[in-house]
Residue, then its C-alpha position, 0 to 999 in steps of 0.5 A: x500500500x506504499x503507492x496509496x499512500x503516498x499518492x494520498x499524501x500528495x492530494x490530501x489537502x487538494x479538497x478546497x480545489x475540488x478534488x476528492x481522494x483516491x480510494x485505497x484501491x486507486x480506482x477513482x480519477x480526480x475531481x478536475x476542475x469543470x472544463x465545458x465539453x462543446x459539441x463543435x464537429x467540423x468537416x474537413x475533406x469529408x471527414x467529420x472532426x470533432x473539436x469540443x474545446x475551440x473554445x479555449x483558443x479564445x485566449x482573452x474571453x471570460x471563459x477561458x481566463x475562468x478555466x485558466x485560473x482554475x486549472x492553474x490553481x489545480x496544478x499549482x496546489x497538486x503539486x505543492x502537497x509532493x512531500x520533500x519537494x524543497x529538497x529538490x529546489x534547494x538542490x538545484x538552486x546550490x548547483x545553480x549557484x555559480x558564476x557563469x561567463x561567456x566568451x569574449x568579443x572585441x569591437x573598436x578598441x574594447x572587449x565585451x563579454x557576458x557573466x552570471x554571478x549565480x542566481x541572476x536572473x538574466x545576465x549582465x553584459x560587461x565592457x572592458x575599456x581601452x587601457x582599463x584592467x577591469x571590466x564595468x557593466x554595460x547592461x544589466x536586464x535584472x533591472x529591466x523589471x522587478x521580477x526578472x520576466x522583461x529579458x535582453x533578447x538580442x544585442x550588437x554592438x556598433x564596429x567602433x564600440x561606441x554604441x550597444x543596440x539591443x533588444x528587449x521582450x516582455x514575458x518570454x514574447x516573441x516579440x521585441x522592442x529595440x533601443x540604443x545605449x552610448x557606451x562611454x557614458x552608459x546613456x539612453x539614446x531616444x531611439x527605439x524600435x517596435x515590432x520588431x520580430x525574429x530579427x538581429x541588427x547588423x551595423x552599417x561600417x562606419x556605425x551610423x545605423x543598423x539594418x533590421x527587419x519589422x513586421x506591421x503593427x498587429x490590428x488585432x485584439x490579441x498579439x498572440x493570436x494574430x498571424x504574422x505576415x510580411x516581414x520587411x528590412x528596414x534602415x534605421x539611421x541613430x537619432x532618428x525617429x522610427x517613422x524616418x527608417x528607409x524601407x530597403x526591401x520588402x516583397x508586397x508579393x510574397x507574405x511568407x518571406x523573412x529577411x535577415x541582413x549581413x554586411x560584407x567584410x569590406x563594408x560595401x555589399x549588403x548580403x540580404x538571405x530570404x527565408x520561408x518559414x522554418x524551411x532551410x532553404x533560402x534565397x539570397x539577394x545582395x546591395x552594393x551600398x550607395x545604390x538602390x537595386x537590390x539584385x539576386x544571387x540565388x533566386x530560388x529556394x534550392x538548399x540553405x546558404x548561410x553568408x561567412x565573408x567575403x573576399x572582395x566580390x567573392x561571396x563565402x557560404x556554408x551550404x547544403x546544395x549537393x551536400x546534405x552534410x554541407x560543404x562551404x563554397x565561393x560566388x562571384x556575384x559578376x558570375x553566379x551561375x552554378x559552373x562558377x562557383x568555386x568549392x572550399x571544403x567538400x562535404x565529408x562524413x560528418x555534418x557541418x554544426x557550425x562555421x566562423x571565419x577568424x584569423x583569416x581561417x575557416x574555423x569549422x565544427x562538424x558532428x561525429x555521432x553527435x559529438x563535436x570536432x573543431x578542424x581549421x582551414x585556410x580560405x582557399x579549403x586548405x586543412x590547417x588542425x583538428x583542435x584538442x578539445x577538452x573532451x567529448x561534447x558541444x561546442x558553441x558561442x564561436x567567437x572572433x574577427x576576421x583579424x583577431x588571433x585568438x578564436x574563443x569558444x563555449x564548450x560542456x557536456x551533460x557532466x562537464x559544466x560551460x567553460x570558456x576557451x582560447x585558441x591561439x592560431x600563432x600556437x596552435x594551442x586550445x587553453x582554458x579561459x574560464x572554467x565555472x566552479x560547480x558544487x559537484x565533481x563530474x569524475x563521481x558522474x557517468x556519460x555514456x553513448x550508447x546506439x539502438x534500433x528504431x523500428x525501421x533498423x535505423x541506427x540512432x544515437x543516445x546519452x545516457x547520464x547518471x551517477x557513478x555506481x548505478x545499477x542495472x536493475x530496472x529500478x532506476x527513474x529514468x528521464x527521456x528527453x527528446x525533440x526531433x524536428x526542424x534540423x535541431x541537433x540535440x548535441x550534449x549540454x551542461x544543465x545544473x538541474x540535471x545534476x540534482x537529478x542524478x543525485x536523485x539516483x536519475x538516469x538522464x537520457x537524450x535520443x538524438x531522433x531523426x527530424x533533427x540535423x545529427x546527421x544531415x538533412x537526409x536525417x532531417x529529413x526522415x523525420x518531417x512531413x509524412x515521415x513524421x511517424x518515424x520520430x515518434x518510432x525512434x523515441x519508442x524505440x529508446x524507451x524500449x531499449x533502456x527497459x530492455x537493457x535494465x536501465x529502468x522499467x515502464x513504471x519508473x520511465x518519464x518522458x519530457x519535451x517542449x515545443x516540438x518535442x511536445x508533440x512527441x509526448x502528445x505522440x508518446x501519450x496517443x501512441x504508447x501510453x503503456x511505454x511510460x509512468x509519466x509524461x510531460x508535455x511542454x508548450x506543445x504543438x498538440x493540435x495539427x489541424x490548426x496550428x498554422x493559424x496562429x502567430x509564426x504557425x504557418x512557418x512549420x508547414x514546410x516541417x509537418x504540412x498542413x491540414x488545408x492540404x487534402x494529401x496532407x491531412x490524413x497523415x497529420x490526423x492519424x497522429x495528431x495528440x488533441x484529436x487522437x485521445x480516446x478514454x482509456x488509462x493513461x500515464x501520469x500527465x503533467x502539460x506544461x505551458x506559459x500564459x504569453x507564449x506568442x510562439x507556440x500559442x497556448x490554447x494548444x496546451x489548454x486544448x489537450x489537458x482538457x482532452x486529457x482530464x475528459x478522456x483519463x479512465x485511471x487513477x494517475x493524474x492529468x494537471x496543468x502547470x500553467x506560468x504566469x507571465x513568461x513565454x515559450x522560454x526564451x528569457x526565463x528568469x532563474x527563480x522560474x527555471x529553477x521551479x519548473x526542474x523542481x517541479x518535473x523531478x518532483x512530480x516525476x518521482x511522485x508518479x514513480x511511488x519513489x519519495x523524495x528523500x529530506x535532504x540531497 
């Protein structure tokens, strides 16, 4: 009775939010709060689908902020009855407590760099000054707001180091304001930018202004709603009003298309690359400064080019055409045509992660089953080295100028915590530049990789992490946490908090799916549109193989993602409950037939399809999460979503934890953890990072009948 009493410990005070308790037999669901049933059916391409909670898209209406504060003060008083729940934060927060920071970088005559001192909020962005032997701080976004929720969300500072231009979000939106800092004196320019959107801010050479791209002020009533069409690239000149910025190019004619802007090295060419959705793919156009025709290099959308430098009209490019690995090329924009393009490093065994141009050298990271390696190359494709790096992991945060003689760069693994790293190109050497002092020794943690089948025959990767000495017994709680899709590579990464979780005695596991880019595009993919159901394979097949190789056993597995990776536990729940003891949803996409009708949706149609195309709409139903549920057992479930995610919208999350709560016919329970003022998580403060951990071990360890110990 260790199971019933323990779930009834961590309800027993859920009556004032109208929850009766389980039964000594556990054979009584919840009592969740009411969620209105409508009886919406629609016919799309001759088939009826019903949709009883449309309502909930209605973000705004007295209805669904009714349901919202009921159903968040449900989960929120559920979860605060799991016994020993402050041990885990308190864990997490003595792992989370150390300085952090990141790799510097040079403009003009100064050096910047960002720093965390522990439990910082956000943070802080110093600058070194000329002839100073200390930095000073520049920015700090903790005072932005109060509580930490209006975060920094993009940043450049000017080629003289005279000016920061950066962006700022409320509440983890999408959404971006910008604004100007003078750097010697600390002091606001008047200048500000709104609606700003999926944009950075490349400075003009002599720092006189900066190009960026902007959406039209929404007409709508609610932000979060409403589509977002017609990205433009824009001109702003400093201390100018936002009215005056020069319109440099827009396409009236394609609604989809975004612009983003790179200058050339010499400062004479405005290379603009045009994206559609989140396909890869992009066209490229580019300006000779000082004259209005914009002119295209490459017109169609064929592969994916991303700008590197240039050697005078030359144009360098990483690449994927004919190359689904990538390779990275030359174009002469007097010659574009195919048959003079110049080829710099061919495409190899291993997928270009990641390119930068420093010290007049190719800097290149690859991908070898998933792991990363650093190869140097001269600018005519010439191999130079292959980097020492500390170990095996990721590597991120390149930094460097075409001139400077040092390259930095961030490298962590799930047991090695982000450090910082020199590389001298006169002494061919990596030393350590800053290494964090974490409150843990990695030698008394394992990582491993480890390769099983999918069901296809598929080879496909996996980390497993956990404490030194663990046990193959099948008793472990186990996290799998996966994403699969859009070309994102789920390569190692240092996280404080999965730290405390292997001191729970946790496997934390990490599959790399096909739709992700571990491998090319070819495993890319493999995983999109109507071969969507091989991810979801892929992930079953992980869990099969830690039950399999006694790692844990169904009753003691846990399966989380976010975003994408919620759809994979919308799959997980529709597919497979029998696979897991808890899963968790997080900011998910859960409703397939109508994602692409809100905010940045319709980008994703290039990555799964859309239900408005009649081929496209059986595959998307056959998985869709919110129209798949169907009343029988299911696993402990927790949705997780913000109340301002602008990105992945919440009524998806709403939506399908009403499903959830209507369709569940067992005992575990079905909640929604619903934050206040914060997105889709992006610029999330610590204090609120720090709490969702603790609060996914601690519902986790709850659904596995495993009690939190008192002290860790």
């Amino acid at each position: 009775m260790k199971r019933t009493r323990l779930w009834l410990a961590a309800v027993s005070a859920l009556a004032v939010a109208g929850c009766q308790q389980w039964s000594a037999e556990l054979s009584q669901p919840l009592a969740y709060p009411h969620s209105e049933r409508g009886e919406l059916v629609e016919q799309l391409h001759g088939q009826a689908v019903a949709d009883p909670y449309r309502y909930l898209e209605q973000l705004d209406s007295p209805k669904t902020l009714d349901w919202v504060e009921r159903q968040r003060i449900f989960g929120e008083g559920f979860l605060a009855q799991i016994p020993n729940r402050d041990t885990v934060q308190a864990r997490i927060t003595e792992l989370w407590d150390y300085e952090k920071i990141g790799a510097p970088f040079v403009r003009g005559e100064r050096k910047f760099h960002f720093a965390n001192d522990g439990l910082q909020s956000q943070s802080v962005l110093y600058v070194q000054d000329a002839g100073s032997s200390s930095p000073r701080v520049l920015l700090d976004p903790n005072q932005f707001a109060s509580d930490g929720t209006v975060a920094l969300s993009g940043y450049s500072v000017s080629p003289d180091g005279k000016v920061l231009a950066y962006g700022t979000s409320e509440s983890g939106s999408d959404w971006q304001q910008w604004q100007f800092l003078q750097i010697d004196t600390g002091e606001p320019l008047a200048d500000k930018l709104e609606w700003v959107k999926f944009s950075g801010a490349e400075w003009a050479a002599d720092s006189s202004g900066i190009w960026y791209s902007r959406y039209d002020e929404p007409t709508g009533g609610n932000k979060m709603e409403e589509v977002n069409y017609f990205q433009k690239l824009y001109f702003h000149t400093l201390n100018s009003p936002q009215s005056q910025d020069r319109l440099v190019y827009d396409r009236p004619d394609q609604k989809e298309w975004s612009f983003g802007a790179d200058l050339s090295d010499d400062g004479q060419l405005l290379i603009i690359t045009s994206g559609q959705g989140t396909d890869r793919r992009n066209r490229v156009f580019f300006q000779r400064l000082g004259e209005d025709a914009v002119l295209p290099l490459i017109p169609e959308l064929q592969a994916s080019y991303q700008f590197l430098g240039n050697d005078g009209d030359w144009l360098l490019f990483e690449t994927d055409d004919h190359a689904p690995r990538g390779r990275i090329i030359a174009i002469d924009i007097n010659r574009p045509e195919r048959s003079a393009w110049k080829e710099l490093v061919a495409q190899g065994a291993d997928p270009i992660n990641r390119v930068r141009i420093v010290n007049d050298h190719l800097v290149v990271v690859t991908l070898k089953d998933v792991l990363a390696d650093i190869n140097t190359y001269s600018l005519a494709g010439e191999h130079q080295q292959r980097l020492t790096l500390p170990g095996s992991g990721r590597v991120v945060g390149l930094q460097g100028r075409r001139q400077d003689a040092s390259l930095y760069f961030q490298f962590n693994s799930y047991i090695h915590p982000t450090g910082v790293y020199r590389y001298d190109f006169e002494g061919r050497e990596v030393t350590a530049y800053q290494t964090p002092n974490v409150a843990f020794d990695p030698n008394d943690y394992v990582s491993e990789q480890v390769f099983f089948q999918s069901k296809d025959g598929t080879r496909v990767p996996m980390m497993l992490s956990y404490k030194a000495g663990l046990k193959r017994d099948g008793t472990n709680p186990t996290l799998l946490y996966a994403y699969g899709g859009f070309n994102i590579s789920m390569t190692p990464r240092f996280s404080p908090a999965n730290i405390a979780w292997m001191d729970l005695g946790g496997i934390y596991a990490v599959p790399s799916l096909r739709g992700g880019g571990e491998y090319g595009q070819d495993w890319h993919h493999d995983g999109r549109l109507e071969h969507k159901q091989n991810v979801f394979d892929d992930y079953f097949a992980a869990a099969e193989y830690l039950i399999d190789h006694d790692y844990t056993q169904r009753a003691y597995l846990g399966a989380y993602g976010r975003s994408n990776g919620g759809l994979l536990m919308g799959a997980a729940l529709t597919q497979r409950p029998d696979l897991f003891a808890a899963v968790l949803p997080a900011v998910g996409v859960l409703d397939m037939l109508r994602y692409q009708k809100f905010t940045i949706g319709w980008a994703w149609v290039n990555e799964y399809g859309s239900a408005d195309d009649a081929e496209q709409f059986p595959y998307l139903l056959a998985y869709s999460p919110y129209h798949n549920l169907s009343p029988r057992q299911y696993p402990a479930t927790m949705v997780m979503t913000a109340d301002h995610d602008d990105r992945v919208v919440p009524s998806h999350s709403f939506k399908f934890a009403a499903a959830m709560q209507h369709a569940q016919m067992g005992s575990a329970p079905v909640i929604a953890r619903i934050e206040q003022k914060a997105g889709h998580g992006a610029g999330k403060p610590t204090s609120m990072r720090i709490a969702e951990y603790r609060d996914i071990f601690s519902f986790l360890m709850l659904a596995f009948n495993q009690p939190l110990p008192e002290s860790l």
